[in-house]
Every structure is written in structure tokens, then in C-alpha cells.
C-alpha positions in Angstrom: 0.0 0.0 0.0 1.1 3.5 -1.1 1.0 6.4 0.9 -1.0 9.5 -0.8 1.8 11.9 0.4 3.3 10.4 -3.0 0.3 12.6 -5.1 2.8 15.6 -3.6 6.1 14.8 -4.8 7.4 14.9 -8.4 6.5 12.0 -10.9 9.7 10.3 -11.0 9.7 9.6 -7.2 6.2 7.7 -7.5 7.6 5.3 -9.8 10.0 4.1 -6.8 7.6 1.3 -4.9 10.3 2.0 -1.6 9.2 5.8 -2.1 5.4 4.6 -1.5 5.9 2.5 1.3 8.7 4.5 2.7 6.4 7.6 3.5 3.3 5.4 4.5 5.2 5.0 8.0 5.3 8.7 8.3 1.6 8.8 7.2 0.4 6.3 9.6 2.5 8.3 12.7 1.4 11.6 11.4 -2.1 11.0 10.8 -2.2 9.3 14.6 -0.7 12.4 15.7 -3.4 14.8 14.1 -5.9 13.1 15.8 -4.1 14.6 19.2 -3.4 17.8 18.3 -7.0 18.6 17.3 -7.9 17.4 20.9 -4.9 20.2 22.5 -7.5 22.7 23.1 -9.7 20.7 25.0 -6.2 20.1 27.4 -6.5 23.3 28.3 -10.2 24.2 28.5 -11.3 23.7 32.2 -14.5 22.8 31.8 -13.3 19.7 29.4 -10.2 18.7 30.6 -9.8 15.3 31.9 -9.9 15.6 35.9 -6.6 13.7 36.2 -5.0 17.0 34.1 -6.8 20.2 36.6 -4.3 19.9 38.9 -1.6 20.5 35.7 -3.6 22.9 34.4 -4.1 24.5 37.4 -0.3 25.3 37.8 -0.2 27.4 34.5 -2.5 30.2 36.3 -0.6 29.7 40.0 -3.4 28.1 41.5 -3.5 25.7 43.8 -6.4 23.0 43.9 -7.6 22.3 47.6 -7.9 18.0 47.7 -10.8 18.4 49.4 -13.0 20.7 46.9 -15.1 18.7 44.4 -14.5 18.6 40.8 -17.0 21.4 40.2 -16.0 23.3 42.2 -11.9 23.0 41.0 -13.1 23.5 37.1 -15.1 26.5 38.1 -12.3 28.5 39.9 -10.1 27.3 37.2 -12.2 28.8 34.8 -12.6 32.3 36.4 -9.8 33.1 37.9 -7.5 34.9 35.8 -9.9 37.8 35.1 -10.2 37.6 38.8 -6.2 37.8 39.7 -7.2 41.3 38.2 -9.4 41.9 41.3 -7.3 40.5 43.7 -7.2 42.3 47.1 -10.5 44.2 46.3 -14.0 43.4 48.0 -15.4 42.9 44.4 -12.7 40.6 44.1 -13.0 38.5 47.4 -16.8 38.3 47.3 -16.3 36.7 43.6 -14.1 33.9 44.9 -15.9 33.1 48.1 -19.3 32.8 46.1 -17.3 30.9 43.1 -17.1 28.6 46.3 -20.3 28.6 48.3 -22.5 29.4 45.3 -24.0 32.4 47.1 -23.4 35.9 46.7 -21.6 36.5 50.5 -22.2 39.9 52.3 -19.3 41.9 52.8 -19.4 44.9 55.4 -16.8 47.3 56.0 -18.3 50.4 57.6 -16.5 50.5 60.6 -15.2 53.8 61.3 -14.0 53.0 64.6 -12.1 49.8 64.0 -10.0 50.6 60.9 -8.7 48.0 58.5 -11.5 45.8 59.7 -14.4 44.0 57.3 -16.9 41.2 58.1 -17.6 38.5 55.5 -21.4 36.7 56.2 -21.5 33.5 54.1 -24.3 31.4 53.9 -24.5 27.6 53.7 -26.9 24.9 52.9 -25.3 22.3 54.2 -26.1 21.7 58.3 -23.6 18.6 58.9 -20.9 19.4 61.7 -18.0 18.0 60.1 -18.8 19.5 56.3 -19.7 22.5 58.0 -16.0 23.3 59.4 -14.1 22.4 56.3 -16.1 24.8 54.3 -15.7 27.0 57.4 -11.7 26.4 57.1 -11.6 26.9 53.1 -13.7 29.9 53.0 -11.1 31.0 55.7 -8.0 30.4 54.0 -9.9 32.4 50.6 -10.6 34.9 52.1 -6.7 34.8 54.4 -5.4 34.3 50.5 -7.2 37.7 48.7 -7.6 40.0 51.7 -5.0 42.9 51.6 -2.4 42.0 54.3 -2.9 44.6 56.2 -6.1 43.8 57.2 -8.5 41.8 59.5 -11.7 40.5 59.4 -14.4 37.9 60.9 -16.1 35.3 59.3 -20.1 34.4 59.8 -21.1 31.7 58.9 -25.2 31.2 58.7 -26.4 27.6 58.3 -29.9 26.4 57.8 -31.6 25.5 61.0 -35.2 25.2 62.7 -36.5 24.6 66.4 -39.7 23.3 66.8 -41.6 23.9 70.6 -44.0 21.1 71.1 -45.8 23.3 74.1 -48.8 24.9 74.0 -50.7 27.5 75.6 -54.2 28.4 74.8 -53.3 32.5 75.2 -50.4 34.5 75.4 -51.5 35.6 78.9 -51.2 32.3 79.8 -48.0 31.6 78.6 -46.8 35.0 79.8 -48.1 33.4 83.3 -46.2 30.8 83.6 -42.9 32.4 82.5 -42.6 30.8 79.3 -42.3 32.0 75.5 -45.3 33.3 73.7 -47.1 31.1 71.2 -45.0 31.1 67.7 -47.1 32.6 65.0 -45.7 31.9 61.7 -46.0 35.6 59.8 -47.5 37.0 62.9 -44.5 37.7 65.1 -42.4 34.8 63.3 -40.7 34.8 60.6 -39.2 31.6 58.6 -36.0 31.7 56.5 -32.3 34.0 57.5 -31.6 37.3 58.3 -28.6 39.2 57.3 -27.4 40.8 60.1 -23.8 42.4 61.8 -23.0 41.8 64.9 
């Protein structure tokens, strides 16, 4: 069998049968080889690079990949954050990163006249288990340690979803005001359900 790089060379090399089969090596190696190099992009494309190659690819931007963050979450910051080295140090900046990680938007306060050089970062969390709790705690920590400028300090809130349910009840709010207990819970009358953002 021939190789078809011969159609490209002058007509007295394709009379040579060694000429044909010569070049069908470097057809067969360089037709395999195409095949990768069409895929290069992908390689560096966070969103479709093999998982095995984000850690790699995450040393091109000077990133490093926490082992405990899920793969989402590793191919999203990886995505964004050169544009973000741009905002680095900056509030815009830090609240992009830390909601990159929670997937909410966190609230960022830093009107305190009295106390300079001091912000307050509320995050919110969906997640109510103890142990997950206090990673995310510890990685929204070193974030925010990471893209705060260094002459500054801070503390961290961290809300969680929770609920308490009181199985007593009293037929009036005299009554309960009687007996030195809570008032009745009214949900929507003096109760509200869901979080409040609040500094404290």
C-alpha cells in the first residue's frame, strides 16, 4: 500500500515502490498524531479537561487545587480566575471567589469607622452537617486569608440552615406570659421563617 503523500512529490519519485511504502510510515504516525493535536485545546479548556490534568492545568494560572474541593467546584475556579487575579485584594474581588465557592453571593461589610482595617464577611451555607460545616468554614477562611489585603482583618459568619420546633402549647399568650414561658410562635405573625442578614 502507497502512501498519498506520494500525489505531492514529483513524478519520478512515484515510480520508486520504496518511495510509497517509505512515506506510509510517516503517514500512519502523522495521521495518529493529528488526531491529538485537534484534541490540544480541550487540554487546556477547564470545563473539558480530563480531571486527572486540573491539577496541571491549574499550575499554568498559580493556582492551587484544595484536595478536598469537588471537581465542580476545581473547574469553576479554574475557569474564572485569571480575570479575577485582576481583582485581587479588592472586595469585588474576594466576594467573587468566596461565592465561586459557596455558590451564594456573601455579604461583605466594612463600615466600621472605629475599628480601621476591619471587614466582616457573612456567608451562607446549605449544608447543616458538623464535620462539612467546618471544612467549608476552614476553606472559605484560607480564601478569604489568601485575597484579603495584608494589612487587614476581618471575621467570618457563617449562617447555616436550622429550625427549632416547641412542642408546648398554651391556649393565650396571657397564659403563657403566666407561667414564665415563650409566647405562642405565630408563623407571619410575630415569626418569621428563612435568615436574616445581620452584623454583629
Amino acid at each position: 500500500m502507497s502512501s498519498s503523500y506520494l500525489d505531492n512529490l514529483p513524478a519520478i519519485f512515484r515510480q520508486d515502490p520504496f518511495a510509497g511504502n517509505f512515506l506510509q510510515a510517516f503517514e500512519t504516525m502523522i495521521n495518529g498524531l493529528q488526531a491529538e493535536i485537534e484534541g490540544v485545546a480541550d487540554y487546556l479548556d477547564p470545563m473539558k479537561a480530563r480531571s486527572d490534568f486540573l491539577p496541571w492545568l491549574s499550575g499554568w494560572v498559580a493556582l492551587t487545587l484544595r484536595a478536598d474541593w469537588d471537581e465542580a467546584t476545581r473547574r469553576g475556579f479554574l475557569q474564572q480566575i485569571v480575570p479575577l487575579y485582576q481583582l485581587r485584594g479588592t472586595r469585588a474581588g474576594l466576594e467573587r471567589m468566596l461565592e465561586l465557592y459557596t455558590g451564594q453571593r456573601p455579604a461583605i461589610d466594612d463600615a466600621f469607622d472605629q475599628v480601621p482595617y476591619y471587614f466582616q464577611v457573612r456567608i451562607t451555607l446549605s449544608e447543616a452537617d458538623p464535620d462539612l460545616l467546618r471544612r467549608k468554614q476552614d476553606i472559605a477562611r484560607a480564601i478569604i486569608d489568601q485575597e484579603k489585603p495584608v494589612h487587614t482583618f476581618y471575621a467570618l459568619q457563617v449562617a447555616i440552615p436550622t429550625m427549632r420546633l416547641v412542642s408546648v402549647h398554651f391556649q393565650d399568650q396571657e397564659e403563657a406570659a403566666g407561667r414564665g414561658r415563650p409566647p405562642l410562635l405565630i408563623l407571619g405573625t410575630n415569626t418569621l421563617l428563612g435568615t436574616t442578614s445581620q452584623s454583629l
